[in-house]
C-alpha positions as CSV (number, residue, x, y, z in Angstrom):
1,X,39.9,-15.3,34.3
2,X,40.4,-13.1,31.3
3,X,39.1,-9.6,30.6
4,X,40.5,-7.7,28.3
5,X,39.2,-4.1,27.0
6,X,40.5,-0.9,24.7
7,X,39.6,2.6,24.8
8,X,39.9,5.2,21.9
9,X,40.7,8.7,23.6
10,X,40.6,12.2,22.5
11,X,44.2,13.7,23.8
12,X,42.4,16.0,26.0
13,X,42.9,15.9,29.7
14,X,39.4,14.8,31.0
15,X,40.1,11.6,29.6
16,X,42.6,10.7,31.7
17,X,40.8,10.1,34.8
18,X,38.1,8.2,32.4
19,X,40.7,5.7,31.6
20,X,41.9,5.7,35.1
21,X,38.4,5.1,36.6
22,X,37.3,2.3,34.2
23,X,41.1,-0.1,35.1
24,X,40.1,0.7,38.4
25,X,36.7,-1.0,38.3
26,X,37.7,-3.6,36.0
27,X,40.4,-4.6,38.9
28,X,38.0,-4.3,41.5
29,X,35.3,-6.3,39.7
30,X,38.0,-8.7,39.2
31,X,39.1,-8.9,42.5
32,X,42.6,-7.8,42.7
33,X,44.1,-6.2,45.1
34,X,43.9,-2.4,46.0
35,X,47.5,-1.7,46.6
36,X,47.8,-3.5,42.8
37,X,44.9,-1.8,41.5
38,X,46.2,1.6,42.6
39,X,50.0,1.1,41.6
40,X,48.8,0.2,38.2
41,X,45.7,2.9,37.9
42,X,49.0,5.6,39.0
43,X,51.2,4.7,36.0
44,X,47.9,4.4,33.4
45,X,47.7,8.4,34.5
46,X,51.2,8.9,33.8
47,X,51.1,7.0,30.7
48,X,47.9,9.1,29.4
49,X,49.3,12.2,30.8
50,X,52.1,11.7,28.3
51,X,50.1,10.5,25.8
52,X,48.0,14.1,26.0
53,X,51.0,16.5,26.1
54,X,53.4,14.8,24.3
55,X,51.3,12.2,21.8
56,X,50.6,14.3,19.1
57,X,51.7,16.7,15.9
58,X,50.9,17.3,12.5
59,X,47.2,15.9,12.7
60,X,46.5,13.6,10.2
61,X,43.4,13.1,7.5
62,X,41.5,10.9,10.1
63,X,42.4,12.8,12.9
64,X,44.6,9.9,14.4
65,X,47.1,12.7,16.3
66,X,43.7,14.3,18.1
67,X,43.2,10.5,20.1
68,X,45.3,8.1,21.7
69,X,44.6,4.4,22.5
70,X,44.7,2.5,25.8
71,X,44.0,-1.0,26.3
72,X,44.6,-3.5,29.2
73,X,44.4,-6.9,29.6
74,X,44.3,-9.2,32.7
75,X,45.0,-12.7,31.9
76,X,45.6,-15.0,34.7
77,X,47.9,-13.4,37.0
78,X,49.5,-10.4,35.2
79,X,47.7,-7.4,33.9
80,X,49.3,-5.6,30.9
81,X,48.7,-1.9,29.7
82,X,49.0,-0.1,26.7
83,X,48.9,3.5,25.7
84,X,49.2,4.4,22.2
85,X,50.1,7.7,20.6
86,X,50.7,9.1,17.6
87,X,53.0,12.4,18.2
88,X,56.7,12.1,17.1
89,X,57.6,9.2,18.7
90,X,60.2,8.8,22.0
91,X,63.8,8.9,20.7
92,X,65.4,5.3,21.2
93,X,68.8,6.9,22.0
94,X,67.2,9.0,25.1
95,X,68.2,7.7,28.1
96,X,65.1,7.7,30.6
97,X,66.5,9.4,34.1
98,X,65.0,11.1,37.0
99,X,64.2,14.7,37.3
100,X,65.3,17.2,39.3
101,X,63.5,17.6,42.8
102,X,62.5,20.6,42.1
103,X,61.5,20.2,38.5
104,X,57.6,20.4,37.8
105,X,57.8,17.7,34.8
106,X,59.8,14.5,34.1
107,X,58.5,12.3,36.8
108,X,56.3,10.4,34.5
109,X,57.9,7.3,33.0
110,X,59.9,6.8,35.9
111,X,57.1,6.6,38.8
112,X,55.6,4.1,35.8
113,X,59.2,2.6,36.3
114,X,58.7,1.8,39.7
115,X,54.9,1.2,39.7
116,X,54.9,-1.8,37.2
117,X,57.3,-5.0,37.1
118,X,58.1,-4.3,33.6
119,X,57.9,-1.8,31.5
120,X,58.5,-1.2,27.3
121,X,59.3,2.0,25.7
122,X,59.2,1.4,21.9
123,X,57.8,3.0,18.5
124,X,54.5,2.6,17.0
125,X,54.9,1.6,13.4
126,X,55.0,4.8,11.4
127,X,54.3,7.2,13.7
128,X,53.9,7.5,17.7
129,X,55.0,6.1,20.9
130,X,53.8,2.6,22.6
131,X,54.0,2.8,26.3
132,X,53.4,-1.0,28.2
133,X,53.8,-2.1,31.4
134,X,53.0,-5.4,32.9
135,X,52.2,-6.0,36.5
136,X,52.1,-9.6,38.9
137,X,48.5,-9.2,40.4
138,X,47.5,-10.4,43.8
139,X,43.7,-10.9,44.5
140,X,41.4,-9.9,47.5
141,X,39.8,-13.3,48.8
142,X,36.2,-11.9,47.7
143,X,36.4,-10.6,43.8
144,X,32.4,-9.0,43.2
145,X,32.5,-10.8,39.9
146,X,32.8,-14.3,41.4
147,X,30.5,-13.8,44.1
148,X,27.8,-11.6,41.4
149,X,24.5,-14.1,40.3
């Protein structure tokens, strides 16, 4: 099975848990797993958390630095997520590490780190971060979209 889908976002913060929600059902339509479903729907908030604090800058003629993109794909047994930005980009000599305890930001890309079997950290062409993470699913022995009529 294939399903693939891609969502244009204003960086605002309600449209986090709209991304969130929609991977979720997606997996759960699919059949996959919870514990997969959730690990993955964690680090898709992280991602667009960063996306909407850190994605964006001198706005441009179409408004491109107001949205960010996310799109997923599950193809056979790995699911694959991208978020999209168009801020100032991620510095490629900055060395992701963990934050303090005590520190209120910084846990981000490292929770998506832990959450996702691979992740990439690159520049958009031109302008903006690319965020992807790819994850092994497992599946329930029921999927609603196999059983549906």
């Amino acid at each position: 099975m294939s399903i693939w889908w891609s969502l244009h976002l204003r960086r605002e913060a309600a449209s986090v848990p709209l991304a969130r929600r929609l991977l979720i059902g997606t997996m759960e339509t699919a059949g996959v797993d919870p514990e997969i479903s959730y690990d993955l729907s964690v680090a898709l908030t992280e991602a667009c958390a960063n996306a909407v604090e850190h994605g964006g800058g001198d706005t441009a003629h179409d408004g491109s630095s107001e949205a960010y993109r996310v799109t997923a794909y599950l193809d056979g047994e790995k699911c694959r997520i991208e978020v999209t930005d168009s801020g100032p980009g991620f510095p490629r000599t900055q060395e992701i590490r963990p934050a303090r305890p005590d520190a209120e930001h910084g846990r981000g890309l490292c929770l998506i780190r832990e959450l996702a079997d691979h992740v990439h950290i690159g520049a958009k062409s031109g302008r903006g971060t690319v965020v992807s993470f790819d994850k092994i699913l497992k599946w329930t022995k029921d999927p609603s979209l196999l059983t549906a009529s």
